[in-house]
Each structure stands twice: as structure tokens, then as C-alpha cells.
mmCIF file of the N, C-alpha and C atoms, coordinates in Angstrom:
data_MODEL
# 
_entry.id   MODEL 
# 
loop_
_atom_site.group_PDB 
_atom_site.id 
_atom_site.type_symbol 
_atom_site.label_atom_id 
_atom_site.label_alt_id 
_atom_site.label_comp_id 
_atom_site.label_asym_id 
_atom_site.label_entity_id 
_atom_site.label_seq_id 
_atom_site.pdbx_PDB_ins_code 
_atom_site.Cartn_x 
_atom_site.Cartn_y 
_atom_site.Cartn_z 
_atom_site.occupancy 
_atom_site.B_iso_or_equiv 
_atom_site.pdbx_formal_charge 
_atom_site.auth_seq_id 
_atom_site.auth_comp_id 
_atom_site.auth_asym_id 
_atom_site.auth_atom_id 
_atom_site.pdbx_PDB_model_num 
ATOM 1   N N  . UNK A 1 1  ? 12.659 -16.620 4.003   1.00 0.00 ? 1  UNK A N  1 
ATOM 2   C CA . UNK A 1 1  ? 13.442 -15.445 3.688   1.00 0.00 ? 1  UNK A CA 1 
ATOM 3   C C  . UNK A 1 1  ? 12.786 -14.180 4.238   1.00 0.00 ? 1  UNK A C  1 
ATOM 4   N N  . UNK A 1 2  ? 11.558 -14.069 3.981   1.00 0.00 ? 2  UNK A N  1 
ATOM 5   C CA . UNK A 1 2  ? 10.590 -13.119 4.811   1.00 0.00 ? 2  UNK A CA 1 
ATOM 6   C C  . UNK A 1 2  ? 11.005 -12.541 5.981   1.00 0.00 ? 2  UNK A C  1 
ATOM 7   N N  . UNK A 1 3  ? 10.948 -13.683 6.562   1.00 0.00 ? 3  UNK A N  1 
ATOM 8   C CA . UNK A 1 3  ? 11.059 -13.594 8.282   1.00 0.00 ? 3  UNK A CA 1 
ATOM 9   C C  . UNK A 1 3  ? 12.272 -12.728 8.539   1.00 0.00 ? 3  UNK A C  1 
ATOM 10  N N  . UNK A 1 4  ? 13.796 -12.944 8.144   1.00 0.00 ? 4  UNK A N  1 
ATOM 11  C CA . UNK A 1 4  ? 14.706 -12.308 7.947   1.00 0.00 ? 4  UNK A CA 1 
ATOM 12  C C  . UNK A 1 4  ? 14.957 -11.276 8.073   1.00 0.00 ? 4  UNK A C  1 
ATOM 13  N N  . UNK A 1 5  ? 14.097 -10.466 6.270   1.00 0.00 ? 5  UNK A N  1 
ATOM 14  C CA . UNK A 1 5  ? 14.110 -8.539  6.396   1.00 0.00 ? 5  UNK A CA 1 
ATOM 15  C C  . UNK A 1 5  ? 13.451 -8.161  6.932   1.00 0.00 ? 5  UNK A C  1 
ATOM 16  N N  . UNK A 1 6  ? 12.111 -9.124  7.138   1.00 0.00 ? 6  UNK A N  1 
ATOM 17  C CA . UNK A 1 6  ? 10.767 -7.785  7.514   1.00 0.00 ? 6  UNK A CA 1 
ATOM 18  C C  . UNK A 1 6  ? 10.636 -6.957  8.959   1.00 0.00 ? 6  UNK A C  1 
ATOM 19  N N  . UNK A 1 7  ? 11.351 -7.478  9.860   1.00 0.00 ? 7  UNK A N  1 
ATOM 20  C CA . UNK A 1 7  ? 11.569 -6.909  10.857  1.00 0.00 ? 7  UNK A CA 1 
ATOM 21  C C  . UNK A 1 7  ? 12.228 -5.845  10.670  1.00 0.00 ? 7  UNK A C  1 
ATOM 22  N N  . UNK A 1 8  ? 13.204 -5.579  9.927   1.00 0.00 ? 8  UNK A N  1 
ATOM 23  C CA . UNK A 1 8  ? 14.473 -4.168  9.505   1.00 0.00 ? 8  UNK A CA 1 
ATOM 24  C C  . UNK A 1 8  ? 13.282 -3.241  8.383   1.00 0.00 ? 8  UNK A C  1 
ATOM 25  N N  . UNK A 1 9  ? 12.306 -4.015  7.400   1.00 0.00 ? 9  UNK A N  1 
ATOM 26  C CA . UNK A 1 9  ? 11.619 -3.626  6.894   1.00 0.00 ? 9  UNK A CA 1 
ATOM 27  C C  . UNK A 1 9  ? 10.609 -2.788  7.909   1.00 0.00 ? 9  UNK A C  1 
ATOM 28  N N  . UNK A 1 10 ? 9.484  -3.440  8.326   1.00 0.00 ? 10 UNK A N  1 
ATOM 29  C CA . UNK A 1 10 ? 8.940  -2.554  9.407   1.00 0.00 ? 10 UNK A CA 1 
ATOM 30  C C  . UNK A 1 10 ? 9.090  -1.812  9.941   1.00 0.00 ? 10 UNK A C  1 
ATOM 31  N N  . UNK A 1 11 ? 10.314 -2.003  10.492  1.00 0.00 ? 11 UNK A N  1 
ATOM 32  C CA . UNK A 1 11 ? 10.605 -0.739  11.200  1.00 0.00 ? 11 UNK A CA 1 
ATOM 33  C C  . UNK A 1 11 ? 11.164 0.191   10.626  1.00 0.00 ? 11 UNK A C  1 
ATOM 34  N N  . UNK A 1 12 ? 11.641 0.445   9.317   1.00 0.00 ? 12 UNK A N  1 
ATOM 35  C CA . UNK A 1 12 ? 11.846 1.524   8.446   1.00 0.00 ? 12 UNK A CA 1 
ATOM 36  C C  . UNK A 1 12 ? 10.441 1.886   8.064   1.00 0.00 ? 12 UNK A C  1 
ATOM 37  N N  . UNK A 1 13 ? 9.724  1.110   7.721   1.00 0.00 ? 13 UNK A N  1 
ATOM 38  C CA . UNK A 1 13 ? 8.334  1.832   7.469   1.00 0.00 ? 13 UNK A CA 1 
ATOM 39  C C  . UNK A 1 13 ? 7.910  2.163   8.388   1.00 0.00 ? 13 UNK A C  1 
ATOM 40  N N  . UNK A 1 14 ? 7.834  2.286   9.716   1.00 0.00 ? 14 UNK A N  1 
ATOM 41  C CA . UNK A 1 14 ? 7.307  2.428   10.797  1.00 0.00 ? 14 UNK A CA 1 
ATOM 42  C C  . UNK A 1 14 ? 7.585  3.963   10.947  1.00 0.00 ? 14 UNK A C  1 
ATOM 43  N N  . UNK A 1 15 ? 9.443  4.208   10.673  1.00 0.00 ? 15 UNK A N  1 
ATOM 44  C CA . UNK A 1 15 ? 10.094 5.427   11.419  1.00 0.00 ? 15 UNK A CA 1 
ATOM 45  C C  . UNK A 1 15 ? 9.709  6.375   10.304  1.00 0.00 ? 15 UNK A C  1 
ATOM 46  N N  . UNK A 1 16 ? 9.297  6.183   8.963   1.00 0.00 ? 16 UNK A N  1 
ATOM 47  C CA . UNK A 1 16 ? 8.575  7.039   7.707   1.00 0.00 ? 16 UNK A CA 1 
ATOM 48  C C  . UNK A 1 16 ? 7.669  7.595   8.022   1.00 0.00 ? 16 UNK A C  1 
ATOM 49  N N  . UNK A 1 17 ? 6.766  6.513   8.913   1.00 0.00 ? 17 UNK A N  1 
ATOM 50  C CA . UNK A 1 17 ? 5.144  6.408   9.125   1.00 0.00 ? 17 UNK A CA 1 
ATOM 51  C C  . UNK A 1 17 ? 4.292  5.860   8.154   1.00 0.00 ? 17 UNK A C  1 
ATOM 52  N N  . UNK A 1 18 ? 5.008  5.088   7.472   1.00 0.00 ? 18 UNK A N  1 
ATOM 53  C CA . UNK A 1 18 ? 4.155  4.074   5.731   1.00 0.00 ? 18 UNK A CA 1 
ATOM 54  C C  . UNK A 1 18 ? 3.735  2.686   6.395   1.00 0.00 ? 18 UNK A C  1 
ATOM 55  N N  . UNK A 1 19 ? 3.834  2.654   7.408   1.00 0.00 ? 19 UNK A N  1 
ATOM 56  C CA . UNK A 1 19 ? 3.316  1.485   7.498   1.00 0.00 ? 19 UNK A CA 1 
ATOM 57  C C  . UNK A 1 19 ? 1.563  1.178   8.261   1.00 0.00 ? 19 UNK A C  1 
ATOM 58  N N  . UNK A 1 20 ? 1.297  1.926   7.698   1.00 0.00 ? 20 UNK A N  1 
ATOM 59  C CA . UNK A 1 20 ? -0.634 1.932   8.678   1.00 0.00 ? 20 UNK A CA 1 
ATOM 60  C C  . UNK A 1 20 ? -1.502 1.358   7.831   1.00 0.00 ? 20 UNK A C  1 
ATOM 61  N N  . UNK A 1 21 ? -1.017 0.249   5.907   1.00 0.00 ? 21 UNK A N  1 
ATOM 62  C CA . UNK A 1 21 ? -1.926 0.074   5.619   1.00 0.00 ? 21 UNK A CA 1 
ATOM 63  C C  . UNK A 1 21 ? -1.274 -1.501  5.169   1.00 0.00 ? 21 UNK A C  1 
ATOM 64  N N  . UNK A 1 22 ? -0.811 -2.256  6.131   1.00 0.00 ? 22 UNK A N  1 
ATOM 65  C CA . UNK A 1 22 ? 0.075  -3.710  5.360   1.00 0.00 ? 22 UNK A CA 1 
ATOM 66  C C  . UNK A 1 22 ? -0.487 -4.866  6.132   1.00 0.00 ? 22 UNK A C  1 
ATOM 67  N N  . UNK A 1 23 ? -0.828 -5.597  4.866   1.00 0.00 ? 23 UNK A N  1 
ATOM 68  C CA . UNK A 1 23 ? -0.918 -7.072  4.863   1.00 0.00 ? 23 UNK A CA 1 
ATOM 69  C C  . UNK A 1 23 ? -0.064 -7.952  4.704   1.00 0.00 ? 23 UNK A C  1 
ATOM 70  N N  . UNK A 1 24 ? 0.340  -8.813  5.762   1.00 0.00 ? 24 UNK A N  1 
ATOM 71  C CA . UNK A 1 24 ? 1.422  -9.568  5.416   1.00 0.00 ? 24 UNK A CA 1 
ATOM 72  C C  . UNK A 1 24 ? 0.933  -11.191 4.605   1.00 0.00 ? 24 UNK A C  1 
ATOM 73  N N  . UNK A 1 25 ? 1.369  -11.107 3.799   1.00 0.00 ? 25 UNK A N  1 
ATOM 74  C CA . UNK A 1 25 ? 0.883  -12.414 3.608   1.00 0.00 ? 25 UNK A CA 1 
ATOM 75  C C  . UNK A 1 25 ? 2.359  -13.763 3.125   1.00 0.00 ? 25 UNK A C  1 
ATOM 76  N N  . UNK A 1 26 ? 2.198  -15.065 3.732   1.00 0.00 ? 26 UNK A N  1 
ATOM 77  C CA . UNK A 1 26 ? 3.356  -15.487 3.828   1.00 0.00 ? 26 UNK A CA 1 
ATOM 78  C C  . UNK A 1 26 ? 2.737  -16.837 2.580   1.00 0.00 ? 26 UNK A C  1 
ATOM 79  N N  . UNK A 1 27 ? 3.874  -17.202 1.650   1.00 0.00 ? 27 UNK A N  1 
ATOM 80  C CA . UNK A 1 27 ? 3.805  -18.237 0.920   1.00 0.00 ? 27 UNK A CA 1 
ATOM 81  C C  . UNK A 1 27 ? 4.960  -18.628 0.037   1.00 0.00 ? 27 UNK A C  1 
ATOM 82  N N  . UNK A 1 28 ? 5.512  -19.368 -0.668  1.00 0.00 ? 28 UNK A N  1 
ATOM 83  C CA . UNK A 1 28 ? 6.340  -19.478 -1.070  1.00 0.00 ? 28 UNK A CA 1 
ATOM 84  C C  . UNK A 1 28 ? 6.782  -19.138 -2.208  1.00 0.00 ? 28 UNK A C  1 
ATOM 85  N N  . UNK A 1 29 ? 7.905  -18.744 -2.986  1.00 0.00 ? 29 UNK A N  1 
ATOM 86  C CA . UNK A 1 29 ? 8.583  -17.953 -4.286  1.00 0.00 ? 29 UNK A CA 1 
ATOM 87  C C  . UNK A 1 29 ? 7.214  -18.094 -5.265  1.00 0.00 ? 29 UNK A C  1 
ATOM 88  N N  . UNK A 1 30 ? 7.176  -19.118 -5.648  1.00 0.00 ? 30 UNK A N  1 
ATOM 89  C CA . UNK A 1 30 ? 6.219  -19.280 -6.748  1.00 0.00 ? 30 UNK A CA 1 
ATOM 90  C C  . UNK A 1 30 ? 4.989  -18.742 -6.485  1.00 0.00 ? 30 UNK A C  1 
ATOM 91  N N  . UNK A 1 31 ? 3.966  -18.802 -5.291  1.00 0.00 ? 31 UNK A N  1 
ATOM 92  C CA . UNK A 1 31 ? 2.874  -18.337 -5.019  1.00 0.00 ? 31 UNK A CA 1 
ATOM 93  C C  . UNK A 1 31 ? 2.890  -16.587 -5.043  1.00 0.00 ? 31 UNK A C  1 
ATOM 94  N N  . UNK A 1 32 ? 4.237  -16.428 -4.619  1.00 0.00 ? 32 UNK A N  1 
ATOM 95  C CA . UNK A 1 32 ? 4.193  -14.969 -4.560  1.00 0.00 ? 32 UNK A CA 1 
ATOM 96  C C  . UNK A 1 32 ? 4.138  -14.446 -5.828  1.00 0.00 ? 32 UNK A C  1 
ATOM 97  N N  . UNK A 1 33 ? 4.992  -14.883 -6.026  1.00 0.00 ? 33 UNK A N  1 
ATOM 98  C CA . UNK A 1 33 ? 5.622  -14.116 -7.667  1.00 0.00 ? 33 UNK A CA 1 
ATOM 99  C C  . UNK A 1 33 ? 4.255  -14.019 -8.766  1.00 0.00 ? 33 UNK A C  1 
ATOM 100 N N  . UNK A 1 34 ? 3.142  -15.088 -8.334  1.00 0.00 ? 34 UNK A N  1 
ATOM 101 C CA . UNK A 1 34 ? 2.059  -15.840 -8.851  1.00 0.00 ? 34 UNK A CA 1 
ATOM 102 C C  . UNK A 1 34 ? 1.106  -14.294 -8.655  1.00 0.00 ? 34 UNK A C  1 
ATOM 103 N N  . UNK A 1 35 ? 0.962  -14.061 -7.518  1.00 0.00 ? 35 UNK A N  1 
ATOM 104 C CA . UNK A 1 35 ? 0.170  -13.323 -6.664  1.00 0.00 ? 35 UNK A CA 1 
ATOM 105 C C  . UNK A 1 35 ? 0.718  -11.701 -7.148  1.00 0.00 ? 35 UNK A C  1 
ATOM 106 N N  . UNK A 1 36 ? 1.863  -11.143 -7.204  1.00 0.00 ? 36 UNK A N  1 
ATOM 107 C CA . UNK A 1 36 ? 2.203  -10.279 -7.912  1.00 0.00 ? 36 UNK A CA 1 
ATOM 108 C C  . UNK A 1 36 ? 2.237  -9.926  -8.864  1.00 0.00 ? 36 UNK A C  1 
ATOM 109 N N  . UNK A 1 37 ? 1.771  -10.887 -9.687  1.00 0.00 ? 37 UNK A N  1 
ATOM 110 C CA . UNK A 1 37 ? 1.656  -10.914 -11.206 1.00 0.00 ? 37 UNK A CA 1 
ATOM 111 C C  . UNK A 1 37 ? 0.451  -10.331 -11.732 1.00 0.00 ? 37 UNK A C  1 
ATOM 112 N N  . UNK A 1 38 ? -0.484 -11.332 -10.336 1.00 0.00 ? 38 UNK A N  1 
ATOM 113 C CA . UNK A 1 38 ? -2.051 -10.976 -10.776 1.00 0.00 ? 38 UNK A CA 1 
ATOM 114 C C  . UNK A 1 38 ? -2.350 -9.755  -10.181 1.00 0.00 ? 38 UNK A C  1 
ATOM 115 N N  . UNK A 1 39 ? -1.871 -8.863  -9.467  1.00 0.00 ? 39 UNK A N  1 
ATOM 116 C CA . UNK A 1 39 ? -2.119 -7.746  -9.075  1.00 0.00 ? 39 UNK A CA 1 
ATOM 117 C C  . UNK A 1 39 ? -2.925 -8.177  -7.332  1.00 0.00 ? 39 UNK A C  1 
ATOM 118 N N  . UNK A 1 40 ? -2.475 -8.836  -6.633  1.00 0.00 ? 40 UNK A N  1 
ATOM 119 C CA . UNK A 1 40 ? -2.678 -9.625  -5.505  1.00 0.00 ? 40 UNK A CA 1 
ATOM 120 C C  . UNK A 1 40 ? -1.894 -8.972  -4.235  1.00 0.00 ? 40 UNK A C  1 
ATOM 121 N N  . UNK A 1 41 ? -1.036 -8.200  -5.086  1.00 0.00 ? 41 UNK A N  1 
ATOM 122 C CA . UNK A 1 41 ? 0.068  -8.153  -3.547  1.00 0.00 ? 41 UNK A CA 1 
ATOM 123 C C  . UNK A 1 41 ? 0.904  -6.911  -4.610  1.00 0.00 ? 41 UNK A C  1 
ATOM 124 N N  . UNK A 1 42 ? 1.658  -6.395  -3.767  1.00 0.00 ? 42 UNK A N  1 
ATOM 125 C CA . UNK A 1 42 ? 1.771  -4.892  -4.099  1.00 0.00 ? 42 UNK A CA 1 
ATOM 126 C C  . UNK A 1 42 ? 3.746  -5.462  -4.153  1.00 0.00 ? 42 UNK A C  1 
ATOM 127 N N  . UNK A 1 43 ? 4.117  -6.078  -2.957  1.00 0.00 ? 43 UNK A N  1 
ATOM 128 C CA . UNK A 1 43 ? 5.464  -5.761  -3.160  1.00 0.00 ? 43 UNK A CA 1 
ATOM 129 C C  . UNK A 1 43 ? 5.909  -7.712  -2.792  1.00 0.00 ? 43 UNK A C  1 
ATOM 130 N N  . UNK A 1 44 ? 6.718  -8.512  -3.030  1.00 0.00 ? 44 UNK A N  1 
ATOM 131 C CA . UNK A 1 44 ? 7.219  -9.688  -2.429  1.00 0.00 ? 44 UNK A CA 1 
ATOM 132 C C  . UNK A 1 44 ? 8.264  -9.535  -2.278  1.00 0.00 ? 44 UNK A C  1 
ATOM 133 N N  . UNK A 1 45 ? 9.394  -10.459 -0.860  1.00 0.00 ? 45 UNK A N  1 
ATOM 134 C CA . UNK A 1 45 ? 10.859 -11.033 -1.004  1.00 0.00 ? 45 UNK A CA 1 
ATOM 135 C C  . UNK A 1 45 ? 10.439 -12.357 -1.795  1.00 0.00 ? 45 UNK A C  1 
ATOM 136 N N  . UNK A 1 46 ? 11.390 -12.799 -2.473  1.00 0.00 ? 46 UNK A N  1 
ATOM 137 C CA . UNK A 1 46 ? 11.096 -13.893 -3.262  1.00 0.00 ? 46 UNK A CA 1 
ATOM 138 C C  . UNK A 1 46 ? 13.277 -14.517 -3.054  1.00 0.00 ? 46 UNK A C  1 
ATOM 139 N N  . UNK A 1 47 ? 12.686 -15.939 -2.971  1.00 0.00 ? 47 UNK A N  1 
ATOM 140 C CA . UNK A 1 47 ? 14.402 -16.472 -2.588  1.00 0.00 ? 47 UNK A CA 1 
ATOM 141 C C  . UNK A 1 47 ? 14.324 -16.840 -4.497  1.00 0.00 ? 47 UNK A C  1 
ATOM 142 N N  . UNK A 1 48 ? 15.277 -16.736 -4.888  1.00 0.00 ? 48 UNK A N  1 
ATOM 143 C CA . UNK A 1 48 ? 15.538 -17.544 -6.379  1.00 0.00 ? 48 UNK A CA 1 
ATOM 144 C C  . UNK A 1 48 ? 16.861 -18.064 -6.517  1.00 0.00 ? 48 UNK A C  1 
ATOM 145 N N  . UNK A 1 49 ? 17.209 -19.204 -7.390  1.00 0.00 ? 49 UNK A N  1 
ATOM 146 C CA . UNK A 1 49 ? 18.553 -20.139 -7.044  1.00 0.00 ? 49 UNK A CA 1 
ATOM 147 C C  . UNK A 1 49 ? 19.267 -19.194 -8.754  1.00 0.00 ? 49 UNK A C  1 
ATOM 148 N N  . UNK A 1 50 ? 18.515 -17.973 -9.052  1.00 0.00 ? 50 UNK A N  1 
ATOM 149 C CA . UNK A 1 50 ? 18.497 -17.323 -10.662 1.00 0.00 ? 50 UNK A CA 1 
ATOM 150 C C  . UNK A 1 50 ? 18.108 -16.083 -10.205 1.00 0.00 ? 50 UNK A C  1 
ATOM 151 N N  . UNK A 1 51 ? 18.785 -15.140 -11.228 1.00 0.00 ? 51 UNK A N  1 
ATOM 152 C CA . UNK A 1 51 ? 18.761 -14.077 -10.949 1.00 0.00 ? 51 UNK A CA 1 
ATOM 153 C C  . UNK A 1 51 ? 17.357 -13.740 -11.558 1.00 0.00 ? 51 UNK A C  1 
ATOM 154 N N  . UNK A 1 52 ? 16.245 -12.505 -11.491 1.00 0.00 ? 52 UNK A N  1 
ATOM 155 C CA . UNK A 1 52 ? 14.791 -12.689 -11.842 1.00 0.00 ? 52 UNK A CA 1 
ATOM 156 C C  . UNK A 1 52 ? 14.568 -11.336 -12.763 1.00 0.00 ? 52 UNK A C  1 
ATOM 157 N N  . UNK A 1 53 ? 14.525 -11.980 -13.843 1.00 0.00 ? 53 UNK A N  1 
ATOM 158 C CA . UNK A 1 53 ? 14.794 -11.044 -14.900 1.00 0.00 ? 53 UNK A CA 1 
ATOM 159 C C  . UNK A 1 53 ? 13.322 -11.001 -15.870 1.00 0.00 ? 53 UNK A C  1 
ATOM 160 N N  . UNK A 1 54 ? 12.538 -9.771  -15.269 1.00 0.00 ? 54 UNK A N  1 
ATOM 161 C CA . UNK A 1 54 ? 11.259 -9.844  -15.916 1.00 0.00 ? 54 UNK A CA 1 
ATOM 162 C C  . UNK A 1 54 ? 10.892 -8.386  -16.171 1.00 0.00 ? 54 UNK A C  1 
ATOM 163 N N  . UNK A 1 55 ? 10.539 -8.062  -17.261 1.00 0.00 ? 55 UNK A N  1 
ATOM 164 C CA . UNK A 1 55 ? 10.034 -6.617  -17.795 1.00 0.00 ? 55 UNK A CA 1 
ATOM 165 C C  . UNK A 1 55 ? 9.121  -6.209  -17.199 1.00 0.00 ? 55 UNK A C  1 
ATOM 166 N N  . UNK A 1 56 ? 7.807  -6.645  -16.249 1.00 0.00 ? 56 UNK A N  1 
ATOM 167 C CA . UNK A 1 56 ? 7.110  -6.137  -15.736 1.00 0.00 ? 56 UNK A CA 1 
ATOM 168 C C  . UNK A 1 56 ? 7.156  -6.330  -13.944 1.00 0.00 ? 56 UNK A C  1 
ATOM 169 N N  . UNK A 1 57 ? 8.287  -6.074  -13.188 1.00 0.00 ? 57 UNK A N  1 
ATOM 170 C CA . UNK A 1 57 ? 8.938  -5.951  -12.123 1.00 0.00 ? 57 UNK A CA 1 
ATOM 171 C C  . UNK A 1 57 ? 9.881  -4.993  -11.996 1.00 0.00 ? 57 UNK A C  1 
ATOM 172 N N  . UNK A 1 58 ? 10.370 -4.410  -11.197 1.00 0.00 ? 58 UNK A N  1 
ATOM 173 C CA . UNK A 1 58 ? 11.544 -3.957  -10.265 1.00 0.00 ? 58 UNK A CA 1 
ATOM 174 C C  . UNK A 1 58 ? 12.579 -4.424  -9.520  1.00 0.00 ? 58 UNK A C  1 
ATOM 175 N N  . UNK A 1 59 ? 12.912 -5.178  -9.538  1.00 0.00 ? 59 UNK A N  1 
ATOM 176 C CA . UNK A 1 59 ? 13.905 -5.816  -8.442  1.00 0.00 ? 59 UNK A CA 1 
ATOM 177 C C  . UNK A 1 59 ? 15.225 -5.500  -7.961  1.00 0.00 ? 59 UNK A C  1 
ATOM 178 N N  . UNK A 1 60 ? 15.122 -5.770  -6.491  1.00 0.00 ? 60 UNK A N  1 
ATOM 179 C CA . UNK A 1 60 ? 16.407 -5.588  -6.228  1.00 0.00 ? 60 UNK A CA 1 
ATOM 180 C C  . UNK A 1 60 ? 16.959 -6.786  -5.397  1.00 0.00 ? 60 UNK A C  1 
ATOM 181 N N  . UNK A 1 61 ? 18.510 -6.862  -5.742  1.00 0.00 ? 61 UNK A N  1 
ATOM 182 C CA . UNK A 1 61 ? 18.782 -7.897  -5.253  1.00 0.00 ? 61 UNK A CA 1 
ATOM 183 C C  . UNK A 1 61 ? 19.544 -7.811  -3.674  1.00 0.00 ? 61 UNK A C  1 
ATOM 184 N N  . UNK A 1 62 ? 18.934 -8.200  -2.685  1.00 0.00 ? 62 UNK A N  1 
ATOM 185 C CA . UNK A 1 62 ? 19.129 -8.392  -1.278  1.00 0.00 ? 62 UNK A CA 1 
ATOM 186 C C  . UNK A 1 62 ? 20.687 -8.808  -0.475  1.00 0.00 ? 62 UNK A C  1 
ATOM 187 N N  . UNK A 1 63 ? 20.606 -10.137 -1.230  1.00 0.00 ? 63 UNK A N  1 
ATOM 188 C CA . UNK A 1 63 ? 21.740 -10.958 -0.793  1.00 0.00 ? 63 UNK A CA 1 
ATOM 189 C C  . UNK A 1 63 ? 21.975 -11.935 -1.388  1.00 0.00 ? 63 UNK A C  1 
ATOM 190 N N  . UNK A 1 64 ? 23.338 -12.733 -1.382  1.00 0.00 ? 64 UNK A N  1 
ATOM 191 C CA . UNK A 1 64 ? 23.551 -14.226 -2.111  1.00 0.00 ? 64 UNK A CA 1 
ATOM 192 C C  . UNK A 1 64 ? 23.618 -14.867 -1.536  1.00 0.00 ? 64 UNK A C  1 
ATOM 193 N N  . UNK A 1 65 ? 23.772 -16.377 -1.452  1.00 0.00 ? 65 UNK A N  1 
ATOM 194 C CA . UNK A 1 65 ? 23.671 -17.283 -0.336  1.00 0.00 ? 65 UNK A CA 1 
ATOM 195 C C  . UNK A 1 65 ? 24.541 -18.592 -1.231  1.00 0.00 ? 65 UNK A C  1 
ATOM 196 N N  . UNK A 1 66 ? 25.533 -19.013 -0.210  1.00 0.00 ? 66 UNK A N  1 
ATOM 197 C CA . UNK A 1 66 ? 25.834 -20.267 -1.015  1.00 0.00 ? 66 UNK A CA 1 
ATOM 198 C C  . UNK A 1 66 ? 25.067 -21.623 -0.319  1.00 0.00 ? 66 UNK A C  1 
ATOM 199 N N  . UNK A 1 67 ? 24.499 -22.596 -0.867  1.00 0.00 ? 67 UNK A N  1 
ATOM 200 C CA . UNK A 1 67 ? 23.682 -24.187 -0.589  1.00 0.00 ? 67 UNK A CA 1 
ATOM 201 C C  . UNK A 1 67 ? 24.671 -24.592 -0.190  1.00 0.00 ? 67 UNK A C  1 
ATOM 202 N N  . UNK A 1 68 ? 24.716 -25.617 0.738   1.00 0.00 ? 68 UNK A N  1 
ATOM 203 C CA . UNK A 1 68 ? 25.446 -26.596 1.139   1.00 0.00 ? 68 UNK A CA 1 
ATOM 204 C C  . UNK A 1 68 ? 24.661 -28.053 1.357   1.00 0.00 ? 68 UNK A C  1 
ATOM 205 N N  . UNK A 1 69 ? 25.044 -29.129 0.758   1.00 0.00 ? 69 UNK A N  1 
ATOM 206 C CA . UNK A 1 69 ? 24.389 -30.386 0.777   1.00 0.00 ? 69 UNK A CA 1 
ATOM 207 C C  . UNK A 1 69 ? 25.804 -30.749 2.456   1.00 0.00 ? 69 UNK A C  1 
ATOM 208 N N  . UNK A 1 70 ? 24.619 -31.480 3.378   1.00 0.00 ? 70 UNK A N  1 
ATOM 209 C CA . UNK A 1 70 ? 25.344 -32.064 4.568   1.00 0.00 ? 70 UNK A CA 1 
ATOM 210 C C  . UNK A 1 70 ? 24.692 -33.168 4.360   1.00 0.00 ? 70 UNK A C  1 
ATOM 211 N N  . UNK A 1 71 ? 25.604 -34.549 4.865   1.00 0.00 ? 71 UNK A N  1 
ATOM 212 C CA . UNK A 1 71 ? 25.426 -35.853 4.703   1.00 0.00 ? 71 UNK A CA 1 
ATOM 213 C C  . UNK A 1 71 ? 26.710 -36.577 5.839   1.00 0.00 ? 71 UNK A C  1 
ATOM 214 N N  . UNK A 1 72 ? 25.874 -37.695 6.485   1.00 0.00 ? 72 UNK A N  1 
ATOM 215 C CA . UNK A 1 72 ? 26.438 -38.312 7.039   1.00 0.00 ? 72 UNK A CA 1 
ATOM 216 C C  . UNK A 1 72 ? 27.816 -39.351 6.792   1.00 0.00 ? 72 UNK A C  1 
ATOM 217 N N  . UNK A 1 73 ? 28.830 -39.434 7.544   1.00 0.00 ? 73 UNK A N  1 
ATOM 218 C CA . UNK A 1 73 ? 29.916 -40.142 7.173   1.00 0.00 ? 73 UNK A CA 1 
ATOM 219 C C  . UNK A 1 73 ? 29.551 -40.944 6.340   1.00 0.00 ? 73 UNK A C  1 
ATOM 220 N N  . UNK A 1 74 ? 28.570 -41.673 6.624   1.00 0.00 ? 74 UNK A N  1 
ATOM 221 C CA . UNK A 1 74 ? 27.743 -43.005 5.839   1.00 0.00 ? 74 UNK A CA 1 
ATOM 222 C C  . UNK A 1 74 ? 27.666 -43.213 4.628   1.00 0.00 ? 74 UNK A C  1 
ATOM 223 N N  . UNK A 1 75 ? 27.032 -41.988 4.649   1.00 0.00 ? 75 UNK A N  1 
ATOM 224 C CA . UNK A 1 75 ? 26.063 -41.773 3.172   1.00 0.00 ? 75 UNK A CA 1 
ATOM 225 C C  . UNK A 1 75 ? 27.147 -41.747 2.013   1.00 0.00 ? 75 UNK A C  1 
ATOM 226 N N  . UNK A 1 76 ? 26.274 -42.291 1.362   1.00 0.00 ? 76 UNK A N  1 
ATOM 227 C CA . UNK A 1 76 ? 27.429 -43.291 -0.224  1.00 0.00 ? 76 UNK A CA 1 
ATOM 228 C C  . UNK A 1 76 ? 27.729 -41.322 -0.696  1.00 0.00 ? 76 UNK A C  1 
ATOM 229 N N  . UNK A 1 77 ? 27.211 -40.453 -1.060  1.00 0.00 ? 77 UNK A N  1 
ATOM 230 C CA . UNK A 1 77 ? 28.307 -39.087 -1.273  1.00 0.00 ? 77 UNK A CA 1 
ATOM 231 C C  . UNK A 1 77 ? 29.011 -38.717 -0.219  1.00 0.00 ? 77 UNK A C  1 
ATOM 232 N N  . UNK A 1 78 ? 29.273 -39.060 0.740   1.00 0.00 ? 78 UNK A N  1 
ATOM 233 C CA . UNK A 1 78 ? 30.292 -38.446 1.618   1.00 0.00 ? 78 UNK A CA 1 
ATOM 234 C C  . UNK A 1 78 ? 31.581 -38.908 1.187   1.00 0.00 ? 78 UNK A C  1 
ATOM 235 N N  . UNK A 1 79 ? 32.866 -37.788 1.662   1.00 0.00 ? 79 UNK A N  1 
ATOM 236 C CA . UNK A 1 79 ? 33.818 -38.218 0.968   1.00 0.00 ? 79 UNK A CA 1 
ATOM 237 C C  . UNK A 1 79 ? 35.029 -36.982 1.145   1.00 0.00 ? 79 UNK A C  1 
# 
């Protein structure tokens, strides 16, 4: 999900001039959220299949996404 904003991200921080002091660090929902908690990391994108409803955060929500399961003609759920 990272990969996605941070390019539109950057470069808004870039055209501010906020961006001269960032660490990117890449890992997945749980590690982040893990890492933000402990005071590890200042800001995360985090993907959640739930909306993230916690008193000691900010969030905003990005985008929705609908899952799609794909399976071959074969496969005993196709249909």
C-alpha cells in the first residue's frame, strides 16, 4: 500500500520543503501499527480489512478497496 501514496506523498513534502528529515521504513500492518505504538515511527499507511478505531491515533481514511477471490474453471468454488 506504501508504494502507492508515497510517491504523491513526497512530493508534497518535497514542494513544502518537510521532507529533509525521513526514514522510510517498509513492513507490514501489524509491524507498523506495532512500531507506532511504541513510539518507533512518527506516521504509518496501514491497509486494514476494519475500519481502525483507536484513542491514541489520528487517522485518516485513504481509500476502499473491494477483495476479489479468482479461481480456476476447475477449482471445486468456481461457479
Amino acid at each position: 500500500m506504501g508504494k502507492v501514496y508515497l510517491a504523491k506523498i513526497l512530493t508534497e513534502l518535497d514542494q513544502e520543503n518537510l521532507n529533509h528529515n525521513i526514514e522510510i521504513t517498509e513492513a507490514g500492518s501489524n509491524d507498523l501499527s506495532a512500531k507506532l505504538k511504541n513510539g518507533e515511527i512518527d506516521i504509518a499507511l496501514l491497509n486494514s480489512l476494519s475500519p481502525i478505531n483507536n484513542n491514541h491515533y489520528q487517522s485518516k481514511l485513504l481509500r476502499t478497496n473491494s477483495v476479489k477471490l479468482i479461481v480456476s474453471q476447475q477449482h471445486h468454488h468456481s461457479s
